[in-house]
TIZALUM-64857 format. One line per field, with one value per residue: z, x, y of N, C-alpha, C in turn; residue in one letter; residue number from 0. Coordinates in steps of 0.1 Angstrom, whole numbers. Layout:
<recs>
n_c3 = (Z,...)
n_c1 = (X,...)
n_c2 = (Y,...)
ca_c3 = (Z,...)
ca_c1 = (X,...)
ca_c2 = (Y,...)
c_c3 = (Z,...)
c_c1 = (X,...)
c_c2 = (Y,...)
res = (a,...)
n = (NUM,...)
</recs>
This chain:
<recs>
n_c3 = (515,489,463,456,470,503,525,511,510,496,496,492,467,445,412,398,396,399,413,439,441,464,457,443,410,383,364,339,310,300,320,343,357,345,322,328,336,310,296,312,313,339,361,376,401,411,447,466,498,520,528,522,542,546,571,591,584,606,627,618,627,655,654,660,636,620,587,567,585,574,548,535,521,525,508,505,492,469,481,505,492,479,503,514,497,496,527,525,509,524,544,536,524,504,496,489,464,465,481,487,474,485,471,469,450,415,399,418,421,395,396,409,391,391,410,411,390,379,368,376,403,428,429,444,438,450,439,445,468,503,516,493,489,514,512,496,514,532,523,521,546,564,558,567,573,567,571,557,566,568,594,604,594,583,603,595,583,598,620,607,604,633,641,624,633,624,610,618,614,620,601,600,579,568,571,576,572,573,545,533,529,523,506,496,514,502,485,464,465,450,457,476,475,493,506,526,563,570,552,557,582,580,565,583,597,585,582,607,610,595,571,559,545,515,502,493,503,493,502,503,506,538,563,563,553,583,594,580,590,616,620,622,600,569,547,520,490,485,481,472,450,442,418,403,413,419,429,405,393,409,418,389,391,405,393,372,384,403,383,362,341)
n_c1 = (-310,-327,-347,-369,-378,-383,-371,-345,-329,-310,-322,-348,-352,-361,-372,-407,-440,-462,-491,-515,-540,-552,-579,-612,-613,-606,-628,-621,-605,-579,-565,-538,-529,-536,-521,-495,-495,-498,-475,-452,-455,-471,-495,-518,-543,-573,-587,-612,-602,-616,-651,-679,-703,-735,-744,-777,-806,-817,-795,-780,-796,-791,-768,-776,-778,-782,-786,-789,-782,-755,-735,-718,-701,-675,-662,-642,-641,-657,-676,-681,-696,-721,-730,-739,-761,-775,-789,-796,-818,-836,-839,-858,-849,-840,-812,-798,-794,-777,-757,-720,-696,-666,-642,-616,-606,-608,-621,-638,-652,-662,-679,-705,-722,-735,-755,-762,-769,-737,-728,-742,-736,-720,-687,-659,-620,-594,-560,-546,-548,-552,-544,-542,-566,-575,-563,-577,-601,-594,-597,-624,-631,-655,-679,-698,-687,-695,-686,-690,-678,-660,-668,-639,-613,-594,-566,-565,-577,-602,-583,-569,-590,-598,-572,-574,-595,-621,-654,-663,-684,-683,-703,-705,-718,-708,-697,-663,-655,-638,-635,-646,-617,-614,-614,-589,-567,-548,-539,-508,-489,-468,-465,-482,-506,-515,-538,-548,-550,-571,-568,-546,-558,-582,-564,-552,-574,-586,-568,-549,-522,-507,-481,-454,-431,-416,-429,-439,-449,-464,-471,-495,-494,-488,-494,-509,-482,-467,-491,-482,-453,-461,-479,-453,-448,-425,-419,-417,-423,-425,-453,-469,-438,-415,-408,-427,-462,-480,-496,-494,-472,-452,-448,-440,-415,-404,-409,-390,-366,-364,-370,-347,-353)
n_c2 = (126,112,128,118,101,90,68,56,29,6,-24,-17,-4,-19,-32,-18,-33,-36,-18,-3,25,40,46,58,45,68,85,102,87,96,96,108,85,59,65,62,37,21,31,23,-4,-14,-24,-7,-9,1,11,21,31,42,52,74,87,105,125,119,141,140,137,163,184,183,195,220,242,271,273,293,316,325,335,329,298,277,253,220,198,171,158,175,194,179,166,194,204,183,186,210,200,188,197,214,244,268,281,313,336,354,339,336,314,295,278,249,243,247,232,221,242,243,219,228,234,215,217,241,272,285,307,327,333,339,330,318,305,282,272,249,241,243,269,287,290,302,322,342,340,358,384,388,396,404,384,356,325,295,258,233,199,169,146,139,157,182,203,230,253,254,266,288,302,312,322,346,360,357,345,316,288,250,225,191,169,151,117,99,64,28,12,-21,-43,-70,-86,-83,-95,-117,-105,-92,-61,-41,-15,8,32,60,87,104,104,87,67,49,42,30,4,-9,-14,-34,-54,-63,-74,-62,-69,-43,-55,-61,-41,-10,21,51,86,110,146,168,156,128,112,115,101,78,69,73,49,30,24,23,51,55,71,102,130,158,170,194,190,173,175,161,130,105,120,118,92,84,94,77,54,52,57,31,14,13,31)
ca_c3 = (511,476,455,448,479,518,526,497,512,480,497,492,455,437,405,402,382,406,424,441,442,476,459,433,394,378,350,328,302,301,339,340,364,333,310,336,334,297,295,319,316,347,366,383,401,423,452,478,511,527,523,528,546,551,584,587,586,623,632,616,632,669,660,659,627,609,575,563,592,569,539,527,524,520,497,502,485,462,489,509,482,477,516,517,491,500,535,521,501,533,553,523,526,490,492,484,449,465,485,484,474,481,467,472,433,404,398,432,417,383,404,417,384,392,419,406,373,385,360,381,415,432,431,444,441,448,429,447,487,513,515,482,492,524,510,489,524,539,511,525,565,570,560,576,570,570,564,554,567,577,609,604,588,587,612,589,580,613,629,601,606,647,643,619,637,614,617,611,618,612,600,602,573,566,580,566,579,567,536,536,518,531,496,491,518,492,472,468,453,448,458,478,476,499,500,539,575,570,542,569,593,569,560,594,603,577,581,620,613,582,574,550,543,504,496,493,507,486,507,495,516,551,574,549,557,593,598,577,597,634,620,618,583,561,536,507,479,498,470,462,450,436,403,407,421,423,431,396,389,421,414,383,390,412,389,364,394,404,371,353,328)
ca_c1 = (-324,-337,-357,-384,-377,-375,-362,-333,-320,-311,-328,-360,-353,-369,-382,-421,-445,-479,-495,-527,-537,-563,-590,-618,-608,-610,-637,-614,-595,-571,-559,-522,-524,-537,-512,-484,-495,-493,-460,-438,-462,-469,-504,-523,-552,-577,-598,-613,-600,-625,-665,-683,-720,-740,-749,-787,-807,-822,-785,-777,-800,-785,-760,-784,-772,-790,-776,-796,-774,-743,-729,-704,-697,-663,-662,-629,-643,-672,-684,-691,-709,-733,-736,-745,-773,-785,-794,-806,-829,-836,-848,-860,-841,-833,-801,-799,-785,-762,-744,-709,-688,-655,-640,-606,-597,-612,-631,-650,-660,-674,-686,-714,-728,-748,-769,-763,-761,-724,-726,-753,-731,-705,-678,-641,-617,-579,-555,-546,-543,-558,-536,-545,-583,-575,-554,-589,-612,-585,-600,-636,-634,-670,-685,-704,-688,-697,-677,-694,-671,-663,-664,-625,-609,-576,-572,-558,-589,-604,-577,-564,-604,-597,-564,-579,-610,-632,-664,-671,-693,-682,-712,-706,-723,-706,-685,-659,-654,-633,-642,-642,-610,-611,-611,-571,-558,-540,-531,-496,-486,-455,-470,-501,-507,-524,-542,-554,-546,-577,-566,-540,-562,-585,-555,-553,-587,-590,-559,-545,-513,-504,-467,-448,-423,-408,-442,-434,-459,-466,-479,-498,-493,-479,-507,-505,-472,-469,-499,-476,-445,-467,-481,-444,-447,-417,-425,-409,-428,-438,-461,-462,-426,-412,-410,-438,-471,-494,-495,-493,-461,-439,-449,-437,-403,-395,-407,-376,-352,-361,-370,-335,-356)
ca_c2 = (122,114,138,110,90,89,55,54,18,-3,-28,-17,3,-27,-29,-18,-39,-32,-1,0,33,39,54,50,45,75,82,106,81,103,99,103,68,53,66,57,20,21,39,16,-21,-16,-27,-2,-10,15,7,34,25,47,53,81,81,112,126,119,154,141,144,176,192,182,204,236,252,275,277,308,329,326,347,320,287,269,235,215,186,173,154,184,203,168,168,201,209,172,184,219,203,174,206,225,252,276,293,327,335,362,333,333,299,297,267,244,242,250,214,224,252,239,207,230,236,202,222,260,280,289,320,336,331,345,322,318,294,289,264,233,238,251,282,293,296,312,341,350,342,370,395,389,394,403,372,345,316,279,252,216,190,153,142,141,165,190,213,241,260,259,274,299,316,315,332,359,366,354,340,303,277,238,215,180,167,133,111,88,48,27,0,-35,-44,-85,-98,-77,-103,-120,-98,-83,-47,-36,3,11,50,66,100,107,96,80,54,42,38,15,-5,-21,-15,-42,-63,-54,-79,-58,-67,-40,-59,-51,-33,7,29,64,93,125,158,159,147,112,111,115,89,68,76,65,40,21,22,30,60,56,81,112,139,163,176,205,184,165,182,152,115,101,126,114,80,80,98,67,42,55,57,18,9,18,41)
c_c3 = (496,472,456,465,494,522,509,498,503,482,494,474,443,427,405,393,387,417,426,445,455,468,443,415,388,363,338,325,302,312,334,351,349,321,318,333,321,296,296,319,325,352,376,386,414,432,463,492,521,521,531,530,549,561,580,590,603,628,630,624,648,670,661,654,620,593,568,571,587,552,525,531,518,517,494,496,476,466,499,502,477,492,520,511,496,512,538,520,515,542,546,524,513,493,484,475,454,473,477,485,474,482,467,452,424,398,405,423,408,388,406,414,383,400,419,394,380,376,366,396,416,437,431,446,443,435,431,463,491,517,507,485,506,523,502,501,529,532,520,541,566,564,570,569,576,564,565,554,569,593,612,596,594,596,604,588,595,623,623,606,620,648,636,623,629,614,610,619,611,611,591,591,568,573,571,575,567,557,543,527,522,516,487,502,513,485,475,455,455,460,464,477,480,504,514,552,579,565,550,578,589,566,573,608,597,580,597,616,601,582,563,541,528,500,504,494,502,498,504,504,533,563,566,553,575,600,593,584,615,637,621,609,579,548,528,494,491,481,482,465,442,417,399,417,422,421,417,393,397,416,401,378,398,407,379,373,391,393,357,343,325)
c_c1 = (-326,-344,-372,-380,-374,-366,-358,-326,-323,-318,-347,-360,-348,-380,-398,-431,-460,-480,-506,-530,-556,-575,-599,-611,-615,-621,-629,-605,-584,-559,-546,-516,-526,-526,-494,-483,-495,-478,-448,-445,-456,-486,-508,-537,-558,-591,-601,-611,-611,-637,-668,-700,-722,-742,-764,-790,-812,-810,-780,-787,-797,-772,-768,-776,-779,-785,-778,-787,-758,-749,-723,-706,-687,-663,-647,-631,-656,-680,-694,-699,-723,-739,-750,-760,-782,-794,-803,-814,-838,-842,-852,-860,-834,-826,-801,-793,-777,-751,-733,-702,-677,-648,-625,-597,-609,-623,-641,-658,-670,-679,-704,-727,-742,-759,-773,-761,-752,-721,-734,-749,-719,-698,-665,-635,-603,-572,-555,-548,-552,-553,-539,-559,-584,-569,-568,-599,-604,-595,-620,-644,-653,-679,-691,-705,-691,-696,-682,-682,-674,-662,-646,-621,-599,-579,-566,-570,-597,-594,-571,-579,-604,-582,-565,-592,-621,-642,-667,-676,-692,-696,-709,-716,-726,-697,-681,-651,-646,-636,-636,-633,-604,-607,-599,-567,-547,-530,-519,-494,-472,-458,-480,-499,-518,-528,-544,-550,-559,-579,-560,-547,-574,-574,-553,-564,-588,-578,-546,-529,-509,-489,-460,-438,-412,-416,-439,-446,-456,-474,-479,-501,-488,-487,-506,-492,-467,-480,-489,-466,-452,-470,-467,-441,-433,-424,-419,-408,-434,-442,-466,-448,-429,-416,-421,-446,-482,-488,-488,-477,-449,-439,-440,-419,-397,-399,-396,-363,-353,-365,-357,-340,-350)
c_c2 = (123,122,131,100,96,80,54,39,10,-14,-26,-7,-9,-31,-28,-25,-37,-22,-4,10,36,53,55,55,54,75,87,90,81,106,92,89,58,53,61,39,15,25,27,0,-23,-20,-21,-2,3,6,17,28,29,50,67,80,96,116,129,134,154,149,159,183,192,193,217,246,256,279,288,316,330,335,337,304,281,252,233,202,182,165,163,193,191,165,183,205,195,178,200,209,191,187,221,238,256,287,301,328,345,359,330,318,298,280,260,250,248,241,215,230,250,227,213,233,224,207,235,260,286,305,331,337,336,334,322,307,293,278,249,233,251,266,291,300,307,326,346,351,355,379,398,383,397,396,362,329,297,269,236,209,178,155,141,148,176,197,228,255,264,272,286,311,318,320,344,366,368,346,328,292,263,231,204,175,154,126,99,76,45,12,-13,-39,-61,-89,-92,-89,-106,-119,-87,-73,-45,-23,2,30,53,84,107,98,84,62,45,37,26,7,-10,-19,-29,-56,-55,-60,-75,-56,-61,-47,-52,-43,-15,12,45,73,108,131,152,149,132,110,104,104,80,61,64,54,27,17,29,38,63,68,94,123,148,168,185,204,176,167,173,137,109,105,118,99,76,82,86,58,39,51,39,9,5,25,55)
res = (x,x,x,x,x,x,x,x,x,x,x,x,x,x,x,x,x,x,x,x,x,x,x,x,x,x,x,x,x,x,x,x,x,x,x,x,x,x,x,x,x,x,x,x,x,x,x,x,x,x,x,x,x,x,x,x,x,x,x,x,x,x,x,x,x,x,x,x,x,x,x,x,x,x,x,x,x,x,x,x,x,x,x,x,x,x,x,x,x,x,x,x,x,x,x,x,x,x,x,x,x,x,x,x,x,x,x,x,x,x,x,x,x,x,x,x,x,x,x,x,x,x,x,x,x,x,x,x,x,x,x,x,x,x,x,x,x,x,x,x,x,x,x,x,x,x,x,x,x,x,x,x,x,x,x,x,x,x,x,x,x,x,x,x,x,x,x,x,x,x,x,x,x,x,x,x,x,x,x,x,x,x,x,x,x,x,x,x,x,x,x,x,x,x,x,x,x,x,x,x,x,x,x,x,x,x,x,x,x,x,x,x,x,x,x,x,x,x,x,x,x,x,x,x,x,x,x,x,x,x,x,x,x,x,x,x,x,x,x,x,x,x,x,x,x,x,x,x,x,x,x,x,x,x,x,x,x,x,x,x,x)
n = (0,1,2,3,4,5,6,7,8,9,10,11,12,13,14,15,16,17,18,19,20,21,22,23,24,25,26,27,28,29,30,31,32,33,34,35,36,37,38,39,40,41,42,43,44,45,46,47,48,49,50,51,52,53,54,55,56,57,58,59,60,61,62,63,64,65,66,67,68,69,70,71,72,73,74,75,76,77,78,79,80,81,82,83,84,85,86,87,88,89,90,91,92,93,94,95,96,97,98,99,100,101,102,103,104,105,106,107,108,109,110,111,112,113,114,115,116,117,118,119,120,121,122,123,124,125,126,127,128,129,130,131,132,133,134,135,136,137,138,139,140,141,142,143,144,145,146,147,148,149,150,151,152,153,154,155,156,157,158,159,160,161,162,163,164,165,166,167,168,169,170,171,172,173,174,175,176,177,178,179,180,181,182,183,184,185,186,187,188,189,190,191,192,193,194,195,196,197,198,199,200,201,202,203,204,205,206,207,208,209,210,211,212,213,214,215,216,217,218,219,220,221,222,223,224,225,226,227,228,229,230,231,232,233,234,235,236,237,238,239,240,241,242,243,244,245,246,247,248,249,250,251,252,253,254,255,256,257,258,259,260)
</recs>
């Protein structure tokens, strides 16, 4: 097996001249997809395969959660930290300044500064994964935590706080469908990269007779993978590697391989 590659068959390690990368066009300049497509004149375009939609507060409240009877709250994304204070402020409801936040990465964290002075909060965060945040939740068993999610989402977290006997409460805040991507028909990529078992399931939500054929499919973490994998898909790029810790990096270790660079 390849470093940068699953399927290695020279048939398919063909030069790359387009990527579409499943998910919206970053605002930093600076984005090393950006600097990638400079680098190799190559054509990277971004479109979000999936949307996300709130859950109304009618609904939230079907699940009978009181958010005041928690301690903590865990933010794996900065959708669930815009779900969550939305549906505070939707059942006007002012969080206690001695709630705890414990946060995926570091970005979560300063994210939150849009609805807190984050200087005046207790805040934790890990590095990149879910692992990282849970070895700091370990630290603080007598919590009461509650965890703003999608309607789909990992099962890692859930079940790390039901094998440590730790108290948490999921609320359902948004839910993610999948876009309308009719007017890609057409169009052919070299690369699509996708981020979640969700992206997949938009990609022939949208197009059911979707045929791989030379087009190499990227996939970030293992669940991404494994959808890719069931779906009949060949998985060409799998991220992160050892050498390469993010999409952009793997990517661009196999555009050298089948690029001759």
């Amino acid at each position: 097996m390849s470093e940068t590659t699953v399927n290695a068959h020279p048939d398919r390690l063909t030069k790359v001249s387009s990527i579409l990368v499943s998910q919206a066009r970053p605002t930093d300049e600076k984005s090393p997809y950006f600097e990638l497509a400079k680098r190799y004149n190559i054509k990277v375009d971004f479109r979000p395969f999936i949307e996300i939609q709130g859950v109304s507060f009618k609904d939230f409240r079907k699940q009978k959660i009181n958010i005041l009877d928690h301690t903590a709250i865990i933010f794996t994304s900065r959708n669930a930290v815009d779900h969550f204070f939305r549906i505070c402020k939707e059942a006007r409801i002012e969080v206690p300044a001695d709630m705890k936040y414990f946060c995926i990465t570091e970005q979560t964290a300063i994210y939150l500064q849009k609805y807190i002075v984050i200087r005046k909060r207790k805040i934790f965060s890990g590095q990149k994964t879910a692992a990282d945040l849970l070895e700091l939740i370990k630290k603080h068993k007598s919590e009461k935590f509650l965890f703003p999610c999608s309607d789909k989402r990992r099962n890692d977290i859930p079940e790390f706080m039901g094998t440590n006997d730790l108290h948490l409460t999921e609320a359902v805040m948004y839910e993610t469908g999948s876009s309308d991507l009719s007017d890609l028909e057409d169009v052919y990529y070299d690369i699509l990269a996708f981020f979640s078992p969700s992206g997949i399931k938009s990609l022939f939500d949208n197009f059911p007779d979707f045929q791989q054929n030379k087009t190499r499919i990227a996939a970030f973490g293992p669940t991404t993978a494994k959808a890719v994998t069931d779906a009949g898909l060949i998985l060409d790029i799998q991220a992160p590697l050892p050498n390469a810790p993010s999409m952009s990096g793997a990517l661009e270790l196999y555009i050298k391989k089948v690029n001759g660079l």
